[in-house]
Phi, psi and omega in degrees: 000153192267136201287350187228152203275191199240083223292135170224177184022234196296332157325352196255127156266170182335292164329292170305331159312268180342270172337324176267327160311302199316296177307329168292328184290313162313316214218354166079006176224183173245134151282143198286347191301354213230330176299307132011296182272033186270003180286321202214034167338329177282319170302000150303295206267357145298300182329296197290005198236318186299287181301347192283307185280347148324295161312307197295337191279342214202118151340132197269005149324305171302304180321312205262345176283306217260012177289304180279318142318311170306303174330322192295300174305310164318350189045036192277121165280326192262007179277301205300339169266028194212312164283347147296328183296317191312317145342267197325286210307307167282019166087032190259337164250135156244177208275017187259297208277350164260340179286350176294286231287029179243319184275319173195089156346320168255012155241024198269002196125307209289185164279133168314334166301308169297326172304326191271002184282303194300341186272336178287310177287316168307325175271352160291337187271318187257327173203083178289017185250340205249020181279159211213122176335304159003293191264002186268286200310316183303322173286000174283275183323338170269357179111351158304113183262155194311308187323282152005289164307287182325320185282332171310317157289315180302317200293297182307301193311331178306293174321311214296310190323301171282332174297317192284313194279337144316326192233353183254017145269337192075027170294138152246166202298144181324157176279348196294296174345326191282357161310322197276169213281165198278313193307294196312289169310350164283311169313234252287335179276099171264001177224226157349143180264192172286135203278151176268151195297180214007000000 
């Protein structure tokens, strides 16, 4: 449970109603990240417009890579589980092959490129003033154009937003989670466990 309450029946408008049907409809549960904001729905849906646009710039191996790097740093048990799935579910991984890139990504397999996008979003996530023309430059060298960097950054920084908020309420990850293999979730939950079913 989240150290703060979860607005239900008439505590919830109209907006958070919706928004938690939509979801429900999606994913066959409401997530707890969304029981959470029934408090500030509009700020769900700036959130959804934001990352929606993010997202719309970048493949979504990239996306979704340097998604989990961030997360990672960030110790989000429930973003890097939430985003791994995204992994799984579209065949993009199989769960031997997202538990390398969970223990070390840069022997996991990926492309030089994707290791340096990832090492690039984690250091955008632990200290982005110590990001350096350097480290700029190297991603140029895999083949990144500013936009490119620019979507690389957004991507991390964006996370910080939902990990902090999530984990800075005491939301834990859906009991939905408990699908994936015992390795996998031993990798990925670095912070928060998995909240338990019933």
């Amino acid at each position: 449970m989240p150290y703060i309450s979860e607005p239900t029946g008439d505590a919830l408008s109209e907006q958070a109603r919706k928004q938690q049907e939509k979801l429900r409809e999606q994913t066959g549960y409401v997530p707890n990240y969304a029981k959470i904001f029934g408090h500030r729905p509009d700020v769900l849906a700036a959130w959804g417009q934001l990352i929606a646009a993010i997202r719309g710039h970048m493949e979504q191996r990239r996306y979704e890579l340097v998604t989990i790097a961030a997360a990672r740093a960030l110790h989000s048990s429930y973003c890097q589980l939430a985003h791994g799935s995204v992994l799984l579910d579209a065949g993009t991984f199989t769960e031997a092959e997202l538990c390398e890139v969970g223990r070390d990504y840069e022997r996991a397999g990926l492309t030089p490129a994707e290791v340096a996008m990832m090492t690039f979003a984690q250091k955008v996530v632990r200290e982005a003033s110590a990001i350096t023309a350097a480290d700029v430059e190297g991603l140029r060298r895999h083949g990144l154009d500013d936009a490119d960097i620019l979507d690389v950054v957004l991507a991390a920084s964006a996370r910080c937003f939902l990990s902090k908020t999530v984990d800075g309420v005491g939301a834990q990850p859906d009991p939905a989670f408990e699908r994936l293999s015992p390795a996998l979730r031993e990798v990925l939950v670095t912070g928060r466990p998995i909240q338990p079913a019933g």
